[in-house]
GUSE-86822 format. One record per atom (N, C-alpha, C): atom name; residue number from 1; x, y, z. Coordinates in Angstrom, 1 decimal, decimal comma. Atoms other than C-alpha are relative to their C-alpha. Layout:
+------+-----+--------+--------+--------+
| site | pos |     px |     py |     pz |
+------+-----+--------+--------+--------+
|   CA | NUM |      X |      Y |      Z |
...
+------+-----+--------+--------+--------+
# end
This chain:
+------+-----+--------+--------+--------+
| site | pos |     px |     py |     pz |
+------+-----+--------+--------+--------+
|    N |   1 |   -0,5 |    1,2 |   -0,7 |
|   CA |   1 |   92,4 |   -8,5 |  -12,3 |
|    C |   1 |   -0,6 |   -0,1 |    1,4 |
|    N |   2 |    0,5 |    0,2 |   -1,8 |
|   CA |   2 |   91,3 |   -7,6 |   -8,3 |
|    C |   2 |   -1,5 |   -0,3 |   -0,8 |
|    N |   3 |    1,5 |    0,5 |    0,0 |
|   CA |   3 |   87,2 |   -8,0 |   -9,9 |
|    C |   3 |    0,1 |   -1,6 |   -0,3 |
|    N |   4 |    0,3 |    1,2 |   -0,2 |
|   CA |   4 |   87,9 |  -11,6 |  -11,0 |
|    C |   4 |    0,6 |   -0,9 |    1,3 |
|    N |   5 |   -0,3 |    0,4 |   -0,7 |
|   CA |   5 |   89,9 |  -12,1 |   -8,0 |
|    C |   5 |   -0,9 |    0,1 |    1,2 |
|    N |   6 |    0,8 |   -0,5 |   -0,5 |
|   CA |   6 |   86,9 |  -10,7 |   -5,9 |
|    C |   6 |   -1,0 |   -1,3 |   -0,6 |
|    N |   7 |    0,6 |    1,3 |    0,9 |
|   CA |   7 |   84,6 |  -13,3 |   -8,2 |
|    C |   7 |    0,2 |   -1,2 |    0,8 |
|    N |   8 |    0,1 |    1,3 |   -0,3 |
|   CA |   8 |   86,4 |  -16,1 |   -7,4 |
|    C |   8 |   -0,1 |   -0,6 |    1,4 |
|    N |   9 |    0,1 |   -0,4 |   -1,5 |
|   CA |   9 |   86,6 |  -15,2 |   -3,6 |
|    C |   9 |   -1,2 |   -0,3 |    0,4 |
|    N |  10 |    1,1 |    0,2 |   -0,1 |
|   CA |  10 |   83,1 |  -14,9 |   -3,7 |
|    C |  10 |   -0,7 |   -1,3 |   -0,4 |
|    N |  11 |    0,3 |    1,3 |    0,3 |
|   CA |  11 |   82,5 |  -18,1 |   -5,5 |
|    C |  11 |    0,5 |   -1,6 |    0,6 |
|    N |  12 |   -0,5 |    1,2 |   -1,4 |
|   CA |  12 |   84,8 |  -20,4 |   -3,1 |
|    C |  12 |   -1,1 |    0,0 |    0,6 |
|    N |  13 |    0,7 |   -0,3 |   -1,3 |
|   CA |  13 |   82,6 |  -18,8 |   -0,4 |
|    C |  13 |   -1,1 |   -0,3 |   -0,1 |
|    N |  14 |    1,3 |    1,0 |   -0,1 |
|   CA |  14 |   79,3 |  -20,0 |   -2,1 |
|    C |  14 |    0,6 |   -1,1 |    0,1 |
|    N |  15 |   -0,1 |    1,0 |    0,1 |
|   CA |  15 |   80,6 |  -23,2 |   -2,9 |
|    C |  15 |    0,4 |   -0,8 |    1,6 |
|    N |  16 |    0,0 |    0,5 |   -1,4 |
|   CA |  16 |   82,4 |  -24,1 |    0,6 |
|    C |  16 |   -1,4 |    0,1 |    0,9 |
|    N |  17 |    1,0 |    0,0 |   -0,4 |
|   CA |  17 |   79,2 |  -23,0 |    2,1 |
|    C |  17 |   -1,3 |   -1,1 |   -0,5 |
|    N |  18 |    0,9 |    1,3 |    0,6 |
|   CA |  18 |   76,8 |  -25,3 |    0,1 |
|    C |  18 |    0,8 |   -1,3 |    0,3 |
|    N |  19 |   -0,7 |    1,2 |   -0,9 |
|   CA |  19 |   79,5 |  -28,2 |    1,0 |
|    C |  19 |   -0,2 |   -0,2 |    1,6 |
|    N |  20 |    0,2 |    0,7 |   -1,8 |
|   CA |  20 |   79,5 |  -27,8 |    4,9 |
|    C |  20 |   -1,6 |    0,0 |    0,0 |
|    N |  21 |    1,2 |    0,2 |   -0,6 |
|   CA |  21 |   75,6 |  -27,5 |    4,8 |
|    C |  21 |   -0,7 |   -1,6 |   -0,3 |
|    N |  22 |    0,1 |    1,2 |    0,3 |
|   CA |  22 |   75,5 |  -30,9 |    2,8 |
|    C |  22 |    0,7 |   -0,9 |    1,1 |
|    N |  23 |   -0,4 |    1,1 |   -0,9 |
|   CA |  23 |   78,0 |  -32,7 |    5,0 |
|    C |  23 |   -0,5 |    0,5 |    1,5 |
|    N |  24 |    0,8 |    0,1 |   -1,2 |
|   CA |  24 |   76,3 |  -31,4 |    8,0 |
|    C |  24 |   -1,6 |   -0,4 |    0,3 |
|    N |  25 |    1,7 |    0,9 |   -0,1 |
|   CA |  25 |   72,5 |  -32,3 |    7,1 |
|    C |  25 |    0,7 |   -1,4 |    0,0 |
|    N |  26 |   -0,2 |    1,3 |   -0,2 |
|   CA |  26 |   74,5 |  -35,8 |    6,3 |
|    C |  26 |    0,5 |   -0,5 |    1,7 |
|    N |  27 |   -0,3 |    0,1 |   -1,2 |
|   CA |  27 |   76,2 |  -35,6 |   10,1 |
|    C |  27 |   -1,6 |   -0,2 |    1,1 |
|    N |  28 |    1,1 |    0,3 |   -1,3 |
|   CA |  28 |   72,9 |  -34,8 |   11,9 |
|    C |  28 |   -0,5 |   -1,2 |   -0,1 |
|    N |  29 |    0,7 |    0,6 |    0,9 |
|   CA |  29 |   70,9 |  -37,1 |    9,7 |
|    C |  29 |    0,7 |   -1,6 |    0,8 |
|    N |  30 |   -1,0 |    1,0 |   -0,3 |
|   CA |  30 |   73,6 |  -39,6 |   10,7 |
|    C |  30 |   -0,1 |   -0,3 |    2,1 |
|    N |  31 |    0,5 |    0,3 |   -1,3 |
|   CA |  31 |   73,4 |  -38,9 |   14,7 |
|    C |  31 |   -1,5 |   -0,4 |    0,3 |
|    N |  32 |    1,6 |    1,0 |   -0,2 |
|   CA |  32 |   69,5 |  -39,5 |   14,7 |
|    C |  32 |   -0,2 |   -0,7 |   -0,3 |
|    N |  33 |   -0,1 |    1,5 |   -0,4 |
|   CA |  33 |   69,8 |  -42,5 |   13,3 |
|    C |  33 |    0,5 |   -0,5 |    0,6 |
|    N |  34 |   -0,6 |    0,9 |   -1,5 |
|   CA |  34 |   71,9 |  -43,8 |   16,0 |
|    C |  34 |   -0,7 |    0,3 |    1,0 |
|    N |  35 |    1,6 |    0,4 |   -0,6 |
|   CA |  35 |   69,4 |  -42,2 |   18,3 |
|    C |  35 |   -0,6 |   -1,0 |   -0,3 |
|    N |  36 |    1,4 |    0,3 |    0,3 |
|   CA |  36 |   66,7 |  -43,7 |   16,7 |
|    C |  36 |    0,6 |   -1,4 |    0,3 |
|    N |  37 |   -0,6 |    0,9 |    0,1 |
|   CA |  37 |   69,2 |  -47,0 |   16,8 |
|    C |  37 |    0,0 |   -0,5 |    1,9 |
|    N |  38 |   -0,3 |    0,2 |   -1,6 |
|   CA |  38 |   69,7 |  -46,9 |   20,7 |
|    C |  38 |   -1,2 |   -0,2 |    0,6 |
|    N |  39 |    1,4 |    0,1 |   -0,1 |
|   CA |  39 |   65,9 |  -46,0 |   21,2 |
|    C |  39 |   -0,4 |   -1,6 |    0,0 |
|    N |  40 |    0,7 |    1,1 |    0,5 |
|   CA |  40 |   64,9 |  -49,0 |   18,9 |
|    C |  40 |    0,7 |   -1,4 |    1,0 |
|    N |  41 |   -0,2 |    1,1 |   -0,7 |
|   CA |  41 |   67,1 |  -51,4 |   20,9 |
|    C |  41 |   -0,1 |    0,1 |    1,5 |
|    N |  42 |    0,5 |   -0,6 |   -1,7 |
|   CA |  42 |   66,0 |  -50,0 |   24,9 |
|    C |  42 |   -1,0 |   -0,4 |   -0,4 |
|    N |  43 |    1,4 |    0,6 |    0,1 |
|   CA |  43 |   62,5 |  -50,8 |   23,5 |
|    C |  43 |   -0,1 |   -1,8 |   -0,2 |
|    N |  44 |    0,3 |    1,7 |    0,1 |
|   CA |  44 |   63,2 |  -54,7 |   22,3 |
|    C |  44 |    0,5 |   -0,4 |    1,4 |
|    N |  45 |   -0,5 |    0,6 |   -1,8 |
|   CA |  45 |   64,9 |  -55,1 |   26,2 |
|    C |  45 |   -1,1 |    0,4 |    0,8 |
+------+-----+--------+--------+--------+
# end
């Protein structure tokens, strides 16, 4: 019982991990375009 309990421990800990790195490439991803958003409208003024 503790080895699949160990397992599944270990498999939360990939999976949460591959989730925050997805919603954080989507976060940055997300601030540079507003950069790039701010940029692009200083340059039409």
């Amino acid at each position: 019982m503790s080895v699949l309990h160990k397992i599944g421990k270990a498999f939360a800990f990939v999976v949460i991990g591959i989730v925050t790195i997805i919603v954080g490439a989507f976060m940055i991803r997300g601030t540079m375009h507003m950069w790039d958003n701010k940029d692009d409208s200083k340059k039409d003024k």
